[in-house]
C-alpha positions as CSV (number, residue, x, y, z in Angstrom):
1,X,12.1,-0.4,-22.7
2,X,11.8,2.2,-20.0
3,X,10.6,1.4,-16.4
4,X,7.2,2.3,-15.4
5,X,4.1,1.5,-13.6
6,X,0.8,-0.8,-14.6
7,X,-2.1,0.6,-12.9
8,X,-3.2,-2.9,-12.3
9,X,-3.9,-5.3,-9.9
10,X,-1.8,-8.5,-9.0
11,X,-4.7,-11.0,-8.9
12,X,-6.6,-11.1,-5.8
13,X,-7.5,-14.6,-5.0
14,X,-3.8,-14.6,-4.8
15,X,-3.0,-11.9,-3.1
16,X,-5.3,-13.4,-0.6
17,X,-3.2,-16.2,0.3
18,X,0.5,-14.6,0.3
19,X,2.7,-13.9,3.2
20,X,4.9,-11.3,4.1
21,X,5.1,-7.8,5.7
22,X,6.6,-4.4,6.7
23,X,10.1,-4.2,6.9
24,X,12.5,-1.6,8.8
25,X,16.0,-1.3,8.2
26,X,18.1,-0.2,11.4
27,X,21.4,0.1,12.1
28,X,22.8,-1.3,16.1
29,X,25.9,-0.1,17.1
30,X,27.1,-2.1,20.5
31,X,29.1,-0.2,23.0
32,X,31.8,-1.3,25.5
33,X,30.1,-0.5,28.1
34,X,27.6,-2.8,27.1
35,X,24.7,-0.3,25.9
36,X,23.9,0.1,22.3
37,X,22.6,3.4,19.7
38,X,20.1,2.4,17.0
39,X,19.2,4.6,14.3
40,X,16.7,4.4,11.4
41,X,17.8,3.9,8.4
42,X,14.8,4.3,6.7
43,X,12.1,7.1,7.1
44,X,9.3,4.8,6.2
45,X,8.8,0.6,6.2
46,X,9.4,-1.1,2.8
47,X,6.8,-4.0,2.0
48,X,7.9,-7.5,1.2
49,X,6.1,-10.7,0.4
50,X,6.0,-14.0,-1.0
51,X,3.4,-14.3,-3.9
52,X,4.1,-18.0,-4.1
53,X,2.4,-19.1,-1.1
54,X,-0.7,-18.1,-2.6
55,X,-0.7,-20.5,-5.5
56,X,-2.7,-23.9,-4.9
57,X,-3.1,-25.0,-8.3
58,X,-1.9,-24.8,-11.9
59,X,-4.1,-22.7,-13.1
60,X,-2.9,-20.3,-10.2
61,X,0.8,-20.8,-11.1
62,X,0.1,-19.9,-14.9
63,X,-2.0,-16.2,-13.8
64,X,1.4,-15.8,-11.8
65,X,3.4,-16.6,-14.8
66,X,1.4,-14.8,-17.1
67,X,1.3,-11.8,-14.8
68,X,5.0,-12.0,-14.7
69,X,5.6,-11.7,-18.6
70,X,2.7,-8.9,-18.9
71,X,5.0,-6.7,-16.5
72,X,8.3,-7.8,-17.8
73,X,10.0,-8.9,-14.9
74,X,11.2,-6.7,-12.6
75,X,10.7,-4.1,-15.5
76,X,7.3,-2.5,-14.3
77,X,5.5,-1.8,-10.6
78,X,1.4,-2.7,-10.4
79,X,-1.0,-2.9,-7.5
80,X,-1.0,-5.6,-4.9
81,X,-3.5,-5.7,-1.7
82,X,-2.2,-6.4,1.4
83,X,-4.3,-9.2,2.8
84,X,-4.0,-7.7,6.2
85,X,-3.7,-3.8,6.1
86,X,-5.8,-2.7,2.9
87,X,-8.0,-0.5,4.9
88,X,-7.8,3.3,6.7
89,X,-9.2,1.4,9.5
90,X,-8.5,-2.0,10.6
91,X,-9.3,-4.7,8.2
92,X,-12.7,-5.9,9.7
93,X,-14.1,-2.7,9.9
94,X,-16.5,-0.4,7.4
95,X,-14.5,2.3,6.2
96,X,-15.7,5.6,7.4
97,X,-15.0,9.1,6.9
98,X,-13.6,9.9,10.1
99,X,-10.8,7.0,9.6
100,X,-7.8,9.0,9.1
101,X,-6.8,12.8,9.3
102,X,-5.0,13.8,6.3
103,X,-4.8,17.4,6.9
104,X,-6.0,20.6,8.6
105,X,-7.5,23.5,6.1
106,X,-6.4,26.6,5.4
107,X,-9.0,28.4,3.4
108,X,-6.6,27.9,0.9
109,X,-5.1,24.4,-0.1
110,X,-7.3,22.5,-2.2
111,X,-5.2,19.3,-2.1
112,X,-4.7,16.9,0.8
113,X,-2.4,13.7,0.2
114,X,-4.0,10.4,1.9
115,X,-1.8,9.0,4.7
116,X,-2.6,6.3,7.2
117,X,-1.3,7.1,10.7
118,X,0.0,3.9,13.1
119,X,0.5,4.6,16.6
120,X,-0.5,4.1,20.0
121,X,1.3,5.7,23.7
122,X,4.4,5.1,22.7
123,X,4.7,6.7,19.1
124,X,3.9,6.5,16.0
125,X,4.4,6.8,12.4
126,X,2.8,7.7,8.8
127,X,2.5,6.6,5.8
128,X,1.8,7.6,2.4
129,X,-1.1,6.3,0.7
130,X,-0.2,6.5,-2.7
131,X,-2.3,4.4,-4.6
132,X,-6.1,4.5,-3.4
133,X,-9.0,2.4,-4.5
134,X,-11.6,4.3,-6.9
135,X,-15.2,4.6,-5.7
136,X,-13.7,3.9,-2.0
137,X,-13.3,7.2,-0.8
138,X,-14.7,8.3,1.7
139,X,-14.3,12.8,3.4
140,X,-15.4,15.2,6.2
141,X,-14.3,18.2,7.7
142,X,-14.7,18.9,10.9
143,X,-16.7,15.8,11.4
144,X,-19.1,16.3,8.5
145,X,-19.2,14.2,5.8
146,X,-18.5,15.4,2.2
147,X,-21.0,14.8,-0.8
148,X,-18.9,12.8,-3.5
149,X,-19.3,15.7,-6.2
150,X,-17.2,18.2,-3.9
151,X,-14.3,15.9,-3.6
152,X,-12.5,14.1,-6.3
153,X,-9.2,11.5,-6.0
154,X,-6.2,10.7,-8.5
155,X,-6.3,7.1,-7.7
156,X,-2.5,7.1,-8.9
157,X,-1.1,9.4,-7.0
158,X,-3.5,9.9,-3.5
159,X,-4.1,13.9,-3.5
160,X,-7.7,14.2,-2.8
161,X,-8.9,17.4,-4.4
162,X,-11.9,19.7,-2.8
163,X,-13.9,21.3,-5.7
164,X,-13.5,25.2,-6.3
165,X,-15.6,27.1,-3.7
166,X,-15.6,24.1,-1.5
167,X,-11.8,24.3,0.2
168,X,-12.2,23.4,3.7
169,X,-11.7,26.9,5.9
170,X,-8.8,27.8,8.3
171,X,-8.4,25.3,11.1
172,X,-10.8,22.8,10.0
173,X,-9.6,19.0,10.2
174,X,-9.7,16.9,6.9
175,X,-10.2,13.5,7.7
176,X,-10.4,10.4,4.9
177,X,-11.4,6.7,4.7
178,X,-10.3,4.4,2.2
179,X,-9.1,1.4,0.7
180,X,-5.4,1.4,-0.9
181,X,-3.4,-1.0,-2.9
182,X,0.9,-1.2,-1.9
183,X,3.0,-0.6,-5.7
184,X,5.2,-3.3,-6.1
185,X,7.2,-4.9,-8.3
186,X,8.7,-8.6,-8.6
187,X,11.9,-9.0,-6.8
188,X,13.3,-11.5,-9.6
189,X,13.9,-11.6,-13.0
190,X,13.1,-15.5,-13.1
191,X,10.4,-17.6,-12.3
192,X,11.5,-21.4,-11.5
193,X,8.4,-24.0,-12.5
194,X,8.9,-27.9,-11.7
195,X,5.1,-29.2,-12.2
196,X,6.6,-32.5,-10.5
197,X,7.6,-31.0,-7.4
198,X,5.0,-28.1,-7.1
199,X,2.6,-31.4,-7.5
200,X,4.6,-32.5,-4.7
201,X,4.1,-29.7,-2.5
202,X,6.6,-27.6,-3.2
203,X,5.8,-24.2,-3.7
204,X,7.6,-21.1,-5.7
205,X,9.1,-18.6,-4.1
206,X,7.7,-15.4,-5.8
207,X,8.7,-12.1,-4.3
208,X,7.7,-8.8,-4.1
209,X,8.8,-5.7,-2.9
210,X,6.8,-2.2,-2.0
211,X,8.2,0.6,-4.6
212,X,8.1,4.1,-4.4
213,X,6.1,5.3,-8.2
């Protein structure tokens, strides 16, 4: 069986109570003279987490389980929402269509990928927003919003597409807001259940890494 990708969701109430993060790998050289040169190894953050710290009862542990043997293992990727950062904006604000620029027109380009941009005085850095939320886009250019029928999304891929005879002009900035899913797979091919200790407290560890589609 080939690898591929489920367009659906890992289930939300547990998604809801997972942990885990970005993570950057970078490489620290240490000098004699006591200073060090750091280089990133990777262009973009990979996401990780731990699925098991969402489960609180059977009936949770069996959906991950079940879950599990739907995507064959490690086999194939799905969606998973990142309790914290699921949003363009921040996660206790209304999305809006002035959340994120995705791109600046040139009379010509139809389609814009969705990014999400992270920075502050210091720097910055973005990311690709590859699998979107249907029905949760939101557009302007140049600061006026877009009807819904002059825009459409591939809510696998993240190119938002501007309908023919409405391709935003030279110059004019494209701006998106949104909700987005990460595409991960399970980092394991085996899931460990002892009913007598997770009774006890002990919870599985279930993890997940980002993927690239």
């Amino acid at each position: 069986m080939e690898q591929g990708f489920h367009e659906v969701r890992f289930p939300l109430r547990l998604a809801l109570g997972t942990s885990g993060g970005p993570v950057r790998r970078t490489d620290i050289i240490s000098l004699s003279n006591g200073r060090e040169t750091r280089n990133n190894r990777w262009r973009a953050a990979r996401r990780h987490y731990d699925a098991g710290s969402g489960i609180r009862s059977i009936d949770d542990l069996y959906a991950v389980v079940a879950f599990f043997e739907a995507r064959s293992g490690q086999l194939h990727g799905f969606r998973f929402r990142d309790p914290l950062d699921f949003r363009s904006g921040s996660p206790g604000q209304a999305v809006t269509a002035r959340d994120q620029v995705i791109g600046t027109g040139d009379g010509q380009t139809a389609g814009f990928p969705l990014v999400k941009t992270y920075a502050d005085a210091g720097g910055g850095t973005v990311r690709e927003i590859g699998k979107p939320v249907a029905g949760t886009l939101l557009v302007s250019v140049d600061g006026t919003a877009i009807p819904f029928e002059r825009v459409s999304l591939d809510a696998a891929t993240g190119i938002v597409t501007f309908a023919p005879g409405h391709v935003p002009p030279a110059g004019a900035v494209v701006r998106a807001g949104f909700e987005f899913d990460v595409p991960v797979r399970f980092d394991t091919d085996r899931i460990d259940v002892d009913l007598a200790q997770f009774r006890a407290g002990r919870i599985p560890n279930i993890p997940l890494v980002e993927i690239r589609p």
